[in-house]
N, C-alpha and C positions, 0 to 999 in steps of 0.2 A: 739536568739542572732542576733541583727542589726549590720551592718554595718555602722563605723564612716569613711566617708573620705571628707564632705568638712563642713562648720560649719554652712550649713543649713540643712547636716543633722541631728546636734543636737537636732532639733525638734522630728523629725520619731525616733531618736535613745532613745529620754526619755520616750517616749508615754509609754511603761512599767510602766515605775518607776511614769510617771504624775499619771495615771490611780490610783495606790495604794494614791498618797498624796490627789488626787481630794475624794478617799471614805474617806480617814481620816477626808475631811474636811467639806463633809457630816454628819459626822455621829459625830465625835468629836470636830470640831471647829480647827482640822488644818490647814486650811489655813488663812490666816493672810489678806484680802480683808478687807479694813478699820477696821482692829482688832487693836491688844494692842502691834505691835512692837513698837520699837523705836532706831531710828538713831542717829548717834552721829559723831562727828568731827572727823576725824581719825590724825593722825600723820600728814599727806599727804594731811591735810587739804582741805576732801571734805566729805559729809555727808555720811553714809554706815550706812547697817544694810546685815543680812546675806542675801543675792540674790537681792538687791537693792542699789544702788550709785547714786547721784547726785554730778555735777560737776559744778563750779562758774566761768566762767572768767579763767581757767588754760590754755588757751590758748586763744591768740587773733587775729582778722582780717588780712589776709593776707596782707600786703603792697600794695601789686601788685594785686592779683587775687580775695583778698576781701572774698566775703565770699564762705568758703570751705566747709559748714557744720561741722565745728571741734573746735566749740566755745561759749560762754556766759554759759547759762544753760543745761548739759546734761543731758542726767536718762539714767542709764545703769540699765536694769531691766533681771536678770536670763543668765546674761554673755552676751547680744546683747546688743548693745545700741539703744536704741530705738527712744530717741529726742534729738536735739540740733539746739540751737540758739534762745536759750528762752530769748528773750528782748525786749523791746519797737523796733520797727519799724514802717516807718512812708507810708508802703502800704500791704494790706492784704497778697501776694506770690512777695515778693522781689526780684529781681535777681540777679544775682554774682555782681554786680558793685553798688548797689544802697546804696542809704545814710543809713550808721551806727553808732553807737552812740561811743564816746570817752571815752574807760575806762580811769576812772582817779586815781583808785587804788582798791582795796579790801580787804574784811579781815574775817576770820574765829573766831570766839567767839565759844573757848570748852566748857567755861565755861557755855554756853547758848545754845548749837549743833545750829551756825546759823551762814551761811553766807551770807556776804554782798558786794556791788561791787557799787564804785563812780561814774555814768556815765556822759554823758553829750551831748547835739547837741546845739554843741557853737552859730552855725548859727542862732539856733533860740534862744538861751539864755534861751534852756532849760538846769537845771540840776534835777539830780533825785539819789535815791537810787534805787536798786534790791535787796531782800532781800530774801534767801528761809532758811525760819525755820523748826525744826524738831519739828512734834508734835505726837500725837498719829493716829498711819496710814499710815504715810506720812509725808508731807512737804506741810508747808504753805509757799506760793509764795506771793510777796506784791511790789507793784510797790507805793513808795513816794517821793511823789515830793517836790521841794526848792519853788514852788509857784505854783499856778494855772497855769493849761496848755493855749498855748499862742493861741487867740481864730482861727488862722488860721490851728491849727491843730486841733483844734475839727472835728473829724469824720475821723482823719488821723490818728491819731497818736494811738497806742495799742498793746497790750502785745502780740507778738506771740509764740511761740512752736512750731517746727517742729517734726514731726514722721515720719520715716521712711517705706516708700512707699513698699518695700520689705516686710516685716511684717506685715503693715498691708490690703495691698490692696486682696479682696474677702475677708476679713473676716468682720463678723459683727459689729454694730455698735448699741448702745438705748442710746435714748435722754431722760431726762427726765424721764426715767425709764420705759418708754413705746411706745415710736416712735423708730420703731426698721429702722436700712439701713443697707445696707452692702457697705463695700469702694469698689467703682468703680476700675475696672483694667483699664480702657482706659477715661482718663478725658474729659467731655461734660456738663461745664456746660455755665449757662448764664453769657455775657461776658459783660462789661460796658466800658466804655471809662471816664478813670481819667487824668484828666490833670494837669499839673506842677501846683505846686504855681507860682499865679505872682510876687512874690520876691523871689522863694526857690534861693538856692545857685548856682553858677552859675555852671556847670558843665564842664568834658570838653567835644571839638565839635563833638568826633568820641561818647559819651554817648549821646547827645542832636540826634546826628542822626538818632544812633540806634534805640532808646525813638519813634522820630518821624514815623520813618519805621515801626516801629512794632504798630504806631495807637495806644499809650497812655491807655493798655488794658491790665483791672484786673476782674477776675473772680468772680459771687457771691456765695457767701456759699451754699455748698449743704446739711446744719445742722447748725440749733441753738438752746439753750435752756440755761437754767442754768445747770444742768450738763451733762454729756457724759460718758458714759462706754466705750471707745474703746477695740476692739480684743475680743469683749464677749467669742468670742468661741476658745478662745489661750490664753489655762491655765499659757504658756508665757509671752504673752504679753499684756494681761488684766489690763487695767488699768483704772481708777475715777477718774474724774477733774469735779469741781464744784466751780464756781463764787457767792464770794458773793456780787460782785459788776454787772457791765453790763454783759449782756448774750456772752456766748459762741456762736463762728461761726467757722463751720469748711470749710477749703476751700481746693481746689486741686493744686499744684504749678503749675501740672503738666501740664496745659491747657494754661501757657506761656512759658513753657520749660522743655523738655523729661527729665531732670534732674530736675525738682520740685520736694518738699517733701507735705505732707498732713501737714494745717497749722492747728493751733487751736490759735484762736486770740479772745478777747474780745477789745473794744474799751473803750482809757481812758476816762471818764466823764469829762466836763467843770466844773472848779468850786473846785474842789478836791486836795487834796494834801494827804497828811497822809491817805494811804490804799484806792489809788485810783484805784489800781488793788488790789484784792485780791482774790485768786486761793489757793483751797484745792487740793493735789494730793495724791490718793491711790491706789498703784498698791495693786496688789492681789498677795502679795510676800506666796508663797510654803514655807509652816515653815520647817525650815531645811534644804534647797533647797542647794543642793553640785553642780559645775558643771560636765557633765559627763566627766569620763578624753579622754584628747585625744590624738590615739599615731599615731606619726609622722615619715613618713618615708618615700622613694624613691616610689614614682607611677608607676615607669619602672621595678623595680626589683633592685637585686644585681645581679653582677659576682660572681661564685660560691669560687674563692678563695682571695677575697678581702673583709675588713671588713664588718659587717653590722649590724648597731646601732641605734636602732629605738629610740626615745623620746618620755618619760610620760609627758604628760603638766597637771597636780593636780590641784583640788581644795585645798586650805590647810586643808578646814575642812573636805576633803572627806578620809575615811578610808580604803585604799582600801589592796589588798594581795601584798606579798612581793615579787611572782613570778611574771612571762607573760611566756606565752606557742607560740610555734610555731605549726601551724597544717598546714600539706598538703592535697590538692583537688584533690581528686582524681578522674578520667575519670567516676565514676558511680553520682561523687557530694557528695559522703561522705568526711569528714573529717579525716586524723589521726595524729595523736602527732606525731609531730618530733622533738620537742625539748622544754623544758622546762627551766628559766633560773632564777635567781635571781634579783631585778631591783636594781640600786645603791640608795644610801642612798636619799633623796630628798634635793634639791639645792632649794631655793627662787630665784628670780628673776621676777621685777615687784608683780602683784599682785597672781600671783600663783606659784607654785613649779614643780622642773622638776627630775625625774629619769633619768635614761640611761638603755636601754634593750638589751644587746650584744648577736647576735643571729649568730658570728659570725662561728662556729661550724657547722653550717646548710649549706651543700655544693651539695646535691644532685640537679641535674637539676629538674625544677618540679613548679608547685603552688602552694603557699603558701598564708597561713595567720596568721597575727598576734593577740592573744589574752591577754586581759586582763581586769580583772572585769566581767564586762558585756555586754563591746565592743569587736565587731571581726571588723577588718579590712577588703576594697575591696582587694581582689586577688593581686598577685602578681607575676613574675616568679623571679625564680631564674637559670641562663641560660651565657655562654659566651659570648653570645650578649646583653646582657641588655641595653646597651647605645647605641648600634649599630644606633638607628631610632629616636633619639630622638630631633638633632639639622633637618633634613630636610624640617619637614615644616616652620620652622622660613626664610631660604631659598629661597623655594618655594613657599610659599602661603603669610607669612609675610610682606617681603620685597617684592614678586611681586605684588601683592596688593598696594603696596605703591607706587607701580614706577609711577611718576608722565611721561605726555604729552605722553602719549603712552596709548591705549586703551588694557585692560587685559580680558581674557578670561575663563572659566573654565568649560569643558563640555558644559552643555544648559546656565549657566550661565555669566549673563557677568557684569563681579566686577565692572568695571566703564569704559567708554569710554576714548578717547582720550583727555586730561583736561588740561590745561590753555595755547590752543596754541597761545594766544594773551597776553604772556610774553613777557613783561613787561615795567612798567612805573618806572623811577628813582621815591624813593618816594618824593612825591611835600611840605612835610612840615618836615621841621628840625624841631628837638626834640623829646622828646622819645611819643611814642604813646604807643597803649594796648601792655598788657602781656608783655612790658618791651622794645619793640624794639623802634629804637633808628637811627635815621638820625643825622648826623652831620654839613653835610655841605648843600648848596646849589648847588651847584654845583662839578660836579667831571669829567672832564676832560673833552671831549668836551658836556659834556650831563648837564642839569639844569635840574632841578626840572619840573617831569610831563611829560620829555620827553620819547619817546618808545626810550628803548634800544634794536635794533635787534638783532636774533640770540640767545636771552634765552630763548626759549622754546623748551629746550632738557633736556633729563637727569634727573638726581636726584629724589629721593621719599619722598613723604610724609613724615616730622616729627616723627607725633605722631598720636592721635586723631583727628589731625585738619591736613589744608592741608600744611601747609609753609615747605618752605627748609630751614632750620636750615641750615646754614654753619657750626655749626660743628660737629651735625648729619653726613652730607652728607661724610664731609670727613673720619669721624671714622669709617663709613659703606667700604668706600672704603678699610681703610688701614687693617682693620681688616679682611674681605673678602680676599682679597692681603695674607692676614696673611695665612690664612687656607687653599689657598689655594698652596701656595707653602712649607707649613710645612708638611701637608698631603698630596700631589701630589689628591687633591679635583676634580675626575674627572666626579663626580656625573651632569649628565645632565636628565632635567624632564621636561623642557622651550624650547621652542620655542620664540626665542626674534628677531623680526624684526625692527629696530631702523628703516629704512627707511620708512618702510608702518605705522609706530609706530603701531604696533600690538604685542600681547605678548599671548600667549596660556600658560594654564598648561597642564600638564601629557603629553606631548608630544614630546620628545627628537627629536634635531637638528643636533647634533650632537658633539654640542661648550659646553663645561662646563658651569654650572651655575653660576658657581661662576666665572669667566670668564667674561658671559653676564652682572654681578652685576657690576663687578668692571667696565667696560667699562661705562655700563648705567649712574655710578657718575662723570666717566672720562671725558665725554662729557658735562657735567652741567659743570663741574672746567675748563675744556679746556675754553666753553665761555665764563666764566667771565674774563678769561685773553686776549683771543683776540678781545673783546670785550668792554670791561671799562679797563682792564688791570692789575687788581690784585684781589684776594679775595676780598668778598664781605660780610657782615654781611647776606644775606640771602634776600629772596622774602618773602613776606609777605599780607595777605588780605588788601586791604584797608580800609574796614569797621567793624562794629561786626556783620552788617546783614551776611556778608561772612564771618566770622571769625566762625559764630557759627552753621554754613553750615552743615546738614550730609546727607550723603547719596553719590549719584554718584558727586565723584569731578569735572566732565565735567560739570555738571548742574548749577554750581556756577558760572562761565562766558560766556560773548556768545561764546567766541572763534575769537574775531572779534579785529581788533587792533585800539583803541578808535581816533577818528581824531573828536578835539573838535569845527573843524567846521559844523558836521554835527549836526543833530537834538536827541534831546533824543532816540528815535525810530527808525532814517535812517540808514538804512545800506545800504553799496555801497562797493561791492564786499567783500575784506577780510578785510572790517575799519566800524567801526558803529559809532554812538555817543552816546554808554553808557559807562560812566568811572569804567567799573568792572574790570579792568585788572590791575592785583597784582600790588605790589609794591616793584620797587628794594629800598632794603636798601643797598646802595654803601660801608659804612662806615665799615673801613677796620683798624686791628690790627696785630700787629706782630703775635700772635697767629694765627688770620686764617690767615695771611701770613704764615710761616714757615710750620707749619700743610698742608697747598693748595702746597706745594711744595714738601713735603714727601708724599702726596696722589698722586698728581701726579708719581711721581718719581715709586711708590709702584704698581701705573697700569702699567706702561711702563713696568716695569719688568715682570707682569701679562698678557698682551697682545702681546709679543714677541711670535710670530710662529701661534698666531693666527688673530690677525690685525695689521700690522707689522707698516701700515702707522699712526693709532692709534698710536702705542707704540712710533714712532719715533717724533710725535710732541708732547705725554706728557713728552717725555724727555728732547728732548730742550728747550719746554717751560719751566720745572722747573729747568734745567741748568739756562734761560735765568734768571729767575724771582730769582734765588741764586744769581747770579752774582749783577743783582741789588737791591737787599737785601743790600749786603753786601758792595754796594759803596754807598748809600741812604736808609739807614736805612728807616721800618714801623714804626711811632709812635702812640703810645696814641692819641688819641682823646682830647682834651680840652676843658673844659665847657659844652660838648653835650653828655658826653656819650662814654664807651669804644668800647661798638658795642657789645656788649656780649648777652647773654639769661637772660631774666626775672628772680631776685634770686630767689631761689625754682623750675627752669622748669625742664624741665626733662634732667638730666645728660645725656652726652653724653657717657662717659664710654670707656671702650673698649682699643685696640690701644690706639685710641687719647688721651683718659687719661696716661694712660703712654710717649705716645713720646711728648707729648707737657703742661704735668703736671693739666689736669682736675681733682681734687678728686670726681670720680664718685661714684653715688649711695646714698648721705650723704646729699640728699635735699638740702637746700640752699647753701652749700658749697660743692652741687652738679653742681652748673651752670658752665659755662665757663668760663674761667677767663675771666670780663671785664661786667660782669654781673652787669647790675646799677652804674656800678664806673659812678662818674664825672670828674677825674682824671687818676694817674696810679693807677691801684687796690693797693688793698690790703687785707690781711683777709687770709684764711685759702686755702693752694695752691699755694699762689702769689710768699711765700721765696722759694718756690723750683721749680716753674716757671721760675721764672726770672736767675735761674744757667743756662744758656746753651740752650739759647731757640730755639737755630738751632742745637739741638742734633737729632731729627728725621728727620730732611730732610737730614742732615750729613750721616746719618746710611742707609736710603731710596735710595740716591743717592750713596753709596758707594755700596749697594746692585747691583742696575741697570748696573751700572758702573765696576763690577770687580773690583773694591779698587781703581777706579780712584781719584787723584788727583782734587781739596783739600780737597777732601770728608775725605779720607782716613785720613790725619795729622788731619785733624779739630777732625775726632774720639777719636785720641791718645791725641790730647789736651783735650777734654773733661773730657775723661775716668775718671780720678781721683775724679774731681766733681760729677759724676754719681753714685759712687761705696759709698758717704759718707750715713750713717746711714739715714739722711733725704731722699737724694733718693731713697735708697734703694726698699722700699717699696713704693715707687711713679712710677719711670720710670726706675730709675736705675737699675731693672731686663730686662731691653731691650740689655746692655749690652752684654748678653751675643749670643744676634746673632749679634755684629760686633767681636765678637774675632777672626774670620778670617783676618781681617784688622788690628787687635792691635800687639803690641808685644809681642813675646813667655811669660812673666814671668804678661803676663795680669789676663791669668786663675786665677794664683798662689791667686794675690790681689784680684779678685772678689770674692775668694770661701774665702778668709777670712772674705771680706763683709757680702758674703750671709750667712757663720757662725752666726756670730753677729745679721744678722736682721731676722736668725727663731728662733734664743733664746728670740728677745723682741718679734716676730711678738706672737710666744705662750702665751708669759704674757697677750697681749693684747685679744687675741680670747677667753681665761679667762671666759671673760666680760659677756658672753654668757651664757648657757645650749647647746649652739647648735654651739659652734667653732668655729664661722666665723665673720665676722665685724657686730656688729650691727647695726640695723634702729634707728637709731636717732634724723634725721633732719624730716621735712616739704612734704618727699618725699620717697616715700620706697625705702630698700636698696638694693635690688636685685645688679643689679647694680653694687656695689661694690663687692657682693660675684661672680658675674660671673667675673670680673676681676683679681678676687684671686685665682680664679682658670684656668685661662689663666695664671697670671703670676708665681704663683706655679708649673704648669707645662713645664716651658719653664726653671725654677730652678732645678727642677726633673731632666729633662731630660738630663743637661748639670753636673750638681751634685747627682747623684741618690744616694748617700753614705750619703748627707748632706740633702739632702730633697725628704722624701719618696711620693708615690703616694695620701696617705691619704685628703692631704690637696684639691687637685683639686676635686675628688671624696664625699669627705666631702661637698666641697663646691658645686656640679652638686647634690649631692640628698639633701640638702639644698632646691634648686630652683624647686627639682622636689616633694620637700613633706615633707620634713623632718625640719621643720619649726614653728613658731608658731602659734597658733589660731586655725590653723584647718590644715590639713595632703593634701591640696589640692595643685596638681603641679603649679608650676608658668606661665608652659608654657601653651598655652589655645591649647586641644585638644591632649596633651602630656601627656599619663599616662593613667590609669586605674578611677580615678578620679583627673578630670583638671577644671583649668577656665573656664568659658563658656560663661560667660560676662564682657567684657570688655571693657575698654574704648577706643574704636576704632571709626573709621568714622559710623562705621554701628550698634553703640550703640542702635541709636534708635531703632532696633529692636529685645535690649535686648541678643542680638549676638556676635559674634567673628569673630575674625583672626584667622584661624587656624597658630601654629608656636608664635602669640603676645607673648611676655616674658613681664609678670606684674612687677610692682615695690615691690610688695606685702606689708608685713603687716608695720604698722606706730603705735606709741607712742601715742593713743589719752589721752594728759597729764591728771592727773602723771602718770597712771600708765597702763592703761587700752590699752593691743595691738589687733591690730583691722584689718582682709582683710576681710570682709564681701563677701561671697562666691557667691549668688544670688542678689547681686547690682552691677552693674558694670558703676556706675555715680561718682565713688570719684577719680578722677583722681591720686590723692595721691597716693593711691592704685593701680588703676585699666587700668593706660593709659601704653600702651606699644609704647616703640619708638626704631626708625628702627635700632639706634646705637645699641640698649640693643640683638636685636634679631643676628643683625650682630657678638655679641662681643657672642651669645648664640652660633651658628655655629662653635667655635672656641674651644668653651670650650665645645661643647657635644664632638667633636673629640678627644680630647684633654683626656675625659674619656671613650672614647673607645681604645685610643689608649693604654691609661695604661692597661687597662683589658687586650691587647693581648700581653703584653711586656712579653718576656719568665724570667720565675723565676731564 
């Protein structure tokens, strides 16, 4: 009996069941490696056969971020997805921004199992088909052209296929049937230098830069022939491709970028049209191949007297028993039954089916594991503190980690030094640049383009995986942190934070709360942008993608020297050099991060009262100051250049901020912040319940600090009624209920009829699921959103405990800690019995984590197929944890510790 808990141990978990299908296929012709299946169209219009799918175009190039790996041609072979982005490209390993071809429509033929997809690259007045046929085996792949290819891509232009580097890197490899290799774990091959065409299209000037810096440089094939066996020795993911046109070459991406995949590319012929590529594909599909089921549940444990309800995730065609057993571990390592149960009936959703295993019966303190089939689960306790430890490192390793301009610490090691003390330059070119950001003006108040703003290099952390301060990251970390730690009296200290020597130690208590040190360390980034330039700011930002695509120690990324561009590339003269590596303020400023910069304010003043007094006294009158002129000179819109907002699809901000100032977190693209690519005033999903009340958080923040000072307090009571309608409800309008100290007595009375109404639909909606909570839907996983459902669940709880029970927030923390789809692995990396351990953090590159990261987790790879791949942690979609998500985790692990000790 193997243990299932992340879904790369589905491998070691089949190796049983492989072992019996591999002798069937010896001895009887089981296994199906170029045999007599055959795939067909499905409903869902993509080709399947049992433990085999191919995917056409159901999803396509990012707008913004370009390619994600989650597009053209996929192969899902044995429940992993093994390739994607099978199409013509016009350089052997591509990179996120490079020229891609224009789908111009597609179409599935049942009647023929074959689909097709219109491309086109206008620029060169190519058009073409992609065509992958079902034949006996596999799938014939055929690239046909509208005319002979145009003689300046001869040698460029060709079919590639990407594999997935996790699967197959150390496993073998034959060419030809007898040049055997095995895939390189660490890429070194010979490199060449390709240069532009001298007509390509013209690009823009921060890709031409890039391009240049990085020396015009593609790697040569480390394998060619006519065909290729990949994964010989992964009964997995063994798969046969064979060219009956130009030779197979395999190349490594990985040797232009730690996120490369292994290509498999042939080059088109001059001359050709009609089956100028043509690619036979045979996985070596396991006849009968079920996936193993996998069950899902909390990696921390339960509380012994609160529910606990594990999920089957089924193959449909898998047949399995109608129980699951509970067994405890006991001190010698034997096992004994503690409980036996029935599984509920199976629900479909997506491409597989889910049970429910209510184990809720089992209350003794103790380890446990759950069985079923043929999987046993990792351990588990079952214990009054099970949530007790689970928000700390997001905290203290997460967010300290992130804290930008201040050097961090940890035992022998040291996270990163003190980094980008030569903040910052207004940025020098209006309009939007990479990843979405977005200058508007030239000028903003006495400062022009290019010029050093002093005084911004304090405060604030890291984003995400990369280094920028998101303005409205920065602020959600605040208000949220603010949140916990006056809801919980949060007096957890484990930091050493020295703002003046910018030094930050772990494990080593100060004396000052943490969450304390947090909320100051963002208080001080927002303080300078107002005494400073004088209102919110869209955020700092790299000025290149040489430093955009930086990892490792963020001090290394600049000199640390404040650029004065009289001097020479190379001169440095005391604290000024003359290299322009020094960020970029983006100035351009919205109501949102206005209002938002004034309720985060407002929410540290109230946080720093008794412990930095002269701190708390000028975030308060600065966000008195910055109310006042609010409200006689309005923030507006941006025009023509941009709202100022996040790239649609970045990483939601969540948390607080999404509730007091209307962010729909978690939901990918209509995850961003509002103002996200508008050219205008937005609009779209968020915007109508945005625009109700957009000084309803800094109203409630400021009446907070304030004791129900005046006008805070009337602006509440005006509000209140807008807050409480059905649409807000489940937006912001749960914040409600920490100003009813300031409302009128019969306020209660209308909210609890509100919050009546919106858990009657919010149930219809969680429906949606097997797993009760919001689902992942958009461009971006939805963690996200379920960690704010269970912040704002429990602040409904707490205030209504008759109308909304504990379940929901609780539901929703073992949700994130395991109880989810794909595989049973916690969200938080290093949280749990089995957790993430790779993610997309600065320190990716060595395949590593954050301890504390909160993932976005699993995504919709269309139609059907959900996907957090456990041992990659290169799909951002997935795998990037950002600071808001861990901030708004800190809130909501409290939040279910604190239910677990509320007396019954």
């Amino acid at each position: 009996m193997l243990g299932l808990g992340q879904r790369s141990s589905l491998i070691p978990t089949m190796l049983k069941r492989i072992g019996v299908y591999l002798l069937l296929g010896l001895t009887s012709g089981g296994c199906l490696f170029g045999g007599d299946f055959s795939m067909r169209v499905t409903d869902k219009n993509y080709l399947d056969t049992q433990g085999f799918s191919v995917f056409l175009y159901d999803s396509t190039y990012h707008p913004v971020f370009v390619d994600q790996k989650n597009t053209a041609m996929e192969m899902i072979l044995h429940g992993q997805r093994i390739a994607t982005n099978g199409d013509m490209r016009l350089m052997p390993t591509p990179e996120q921004w490079d020229l891609v071809a224009t789908l111009k429509g597609r179409d599935a033929d049942k009647a023929n199992n074959r689909l097709t997809a219109n491309l086109a690259f206008p620029s060169f007045d190519l058009s073409y088909t992609l065509e992958v046929a079902a034949e006996t085996g596999g799938v014939r792949v055929s690239i046909n052209l509208d005319k002979p290819l145009p003689e300046k891509l001869a040698g460029r232009a060709g079919f590639n296929l990407e594999f997935l580097p996790s699967i197959y890197m150390g496993k073998a490899y034959l060419v030809d049937g007898s040049k055997a290799g095995i895939f390189p774990r660490t890429p070194n091959d010979a490199i060449v230098k390709v240069l532009p065409l001298a007509d390509e299209p013209k690009k823009a000037y921060y890709l031409e830069d890039w391009e240049k810096a990085k020396g015009y440089t593609q790697p040569l094939p480390f394998a060619e022939g006519k065909s290729m066996t990949l994964g010989v020795d992964d009964a997995l993911a063994r798969i046969n491709v064979t060219s009956d046109t130009a030779d197979l070459m395999l190349f490594d991406g990985r040797n232009r970028a730690q996120n490369g995949w292994f290509v498999l590319r042939s080059l088109i012929p001059a001359g050709k049209t009609t089956g100028a590529i043509v690619w036979h594909i045979r996985p070596d599909v396991i006849k009968n191949w079920t996936r193993p089921p996998m069950i899902a549940h909390s990696q921390v444990g339960y509380a012994p007297d609160f529910a606990k309800v594990a999920v089957l995730e089924l193959d449909p065609k898998y047949a399995g028993p109608k129980t699951a057993k509970v067994l405890r571990l006991m001190e010698d390592g034997t096992y004994k039954p503690a409980f036996e149960g029935a599984i509920t009936a199976a629900t479909p959703w997506l491409r597989y089916v889910y049970s429910n295993f209510d184990f809720t019966p089992v209350k003794e303190p103790g380890l446990y594991v759950i069985e079923y089939a043929d999987q046993r689960t990792a351990p588990f306790p079952i214990a009054k503190d099970a949530y007790a430890n689970i928000w700390q490192d997001s905290l203290d390793h997460h967010l300290a980690v992130q804290m930008d301009h201040v050097a961090v610490r940890e035992g022998y090691r040291v996270w990163h030094a003190a980094s980008h003390l030569d903040d910052g330059r207004m940025a020098p070119v209006v309009g939007e640049q990479f990843d979405g950001w977005n200058q508007a003006t030239a000028t903003d108040g006495k400062y022009k383009g290019g010029d050093h703003i002093p005084g911004m290099n304090v405060g604030g952390w890291y984003d995400a995986g990369d280094f920028d301060l998101e303005e409205p990251a920065q602020l959600s970390v605040i208000q949220s942190l603010a949140l916990a730690y006056r809801t919980f009296d949060l007096k957890y200290d484990e930091l050493t934070v020295d703002e003046a020597a910018r030094e930050v130690e772990m494990h080593r208590p100060d004396g000052v709360p943490d969450t304390v040190q947090q909320v100051k360390h963002g208080a001080l980034l927002i303080l300078a942008q107002f005494h400073n330039i004088g209102h919110a700011i869209r955020g700092t930002h790299e000025p290149d993608l040489r430093q955009y695509t930086h990892l490792g120690d963020g001090a290394s990324k600049t000199d640390g020297r404040i650029y004065d561009a009289t001097l020479g590339l190379n001169e440095v003269k005391g604290d000024y050099s003359g290299k322009p590596d020094d960020r970029w303020i983006f100035t351009t400023n919205n109501p949102f991060f206005q209002w938002n910069a004034i309720a985060a304010l407002a929410a540290a003043a109230d946080v720093l009262k008794g412990w930095d007094d002269a701190l708390a006294k000028d975030c308060l009158e600065t966000a008195i100051k910055a109310w006042n002129e609010e409200k006689a000179h309005p923030t507006v819109f941006p025009s023509g250049g941009g709202a100022g907002g996040p790239a649609p699809g970045s990483a939601p901000a969540g948390g607080v901020l999404a509730a007091s100032q209307g962010v729909v977190s978690g939901a990918g693209g209509a995850g961003a912040a509002p103002g996200a690519g508008a050219t205008s005033a937005p609009a779209g999903p968020g915007w109508g319940a945005f625009g109700v009340g957009t000084d309803w958080g800094a109203a409630l923040e400021l009446a907070i600090a304030t004791n129900g000072a005046e006008p805070y307090k009337s602006r509440l009571k005006e509000l209140f009624p807008q807050m409480i309608t059905a649409q807000q409800m489940g937006f912001r309008g749960w914040t409600a209920v920490r100003a009813l100290p300031y409302l009128d007595p019969g306020a209660k009375d209308q909210l609890r009829d509100a919050v009546k109404t919106y858990v009657a639909g919010l149930d219809k909606q969680l429906e949606a699921t097997p797993f009760g909570v919001p689902p992942s839907l958009g461009t971006w996983g939805g963690s996200g959103a379920v960690v704010d459902m269970a912040i704002r669940m429990y602040f409904l709880h707490k205030t209504f405990p008759n109308l909304v029970g504990p379940e929901y927030t609780l539901r929703a923390v073992d949700y994130i800690l395991g109880t989810h789809p794909v595989s049973s692995t916690s969200y938080v990396a290093g949280v749990g019995t089995v957790s993430k351990t790779k993610t997309y953090s600065n320190n990716r590159a060595d395949n590593a984590y954050i301890p504390g990261a909160v993932i976005p987790g699993y995504i919709i790879i269309k139609p059907d197929f959900p996907e957090c791949i456990d041992d990659f942690g290169f799909l951002w979609f997935e795998d990037e944890a950002v600071v808001a998500g861990s901030a708004s985790w800190v809130v909501a692990g409290n939040a279910a510790d604190a239910i677990t000790k509320e007396s019954k």
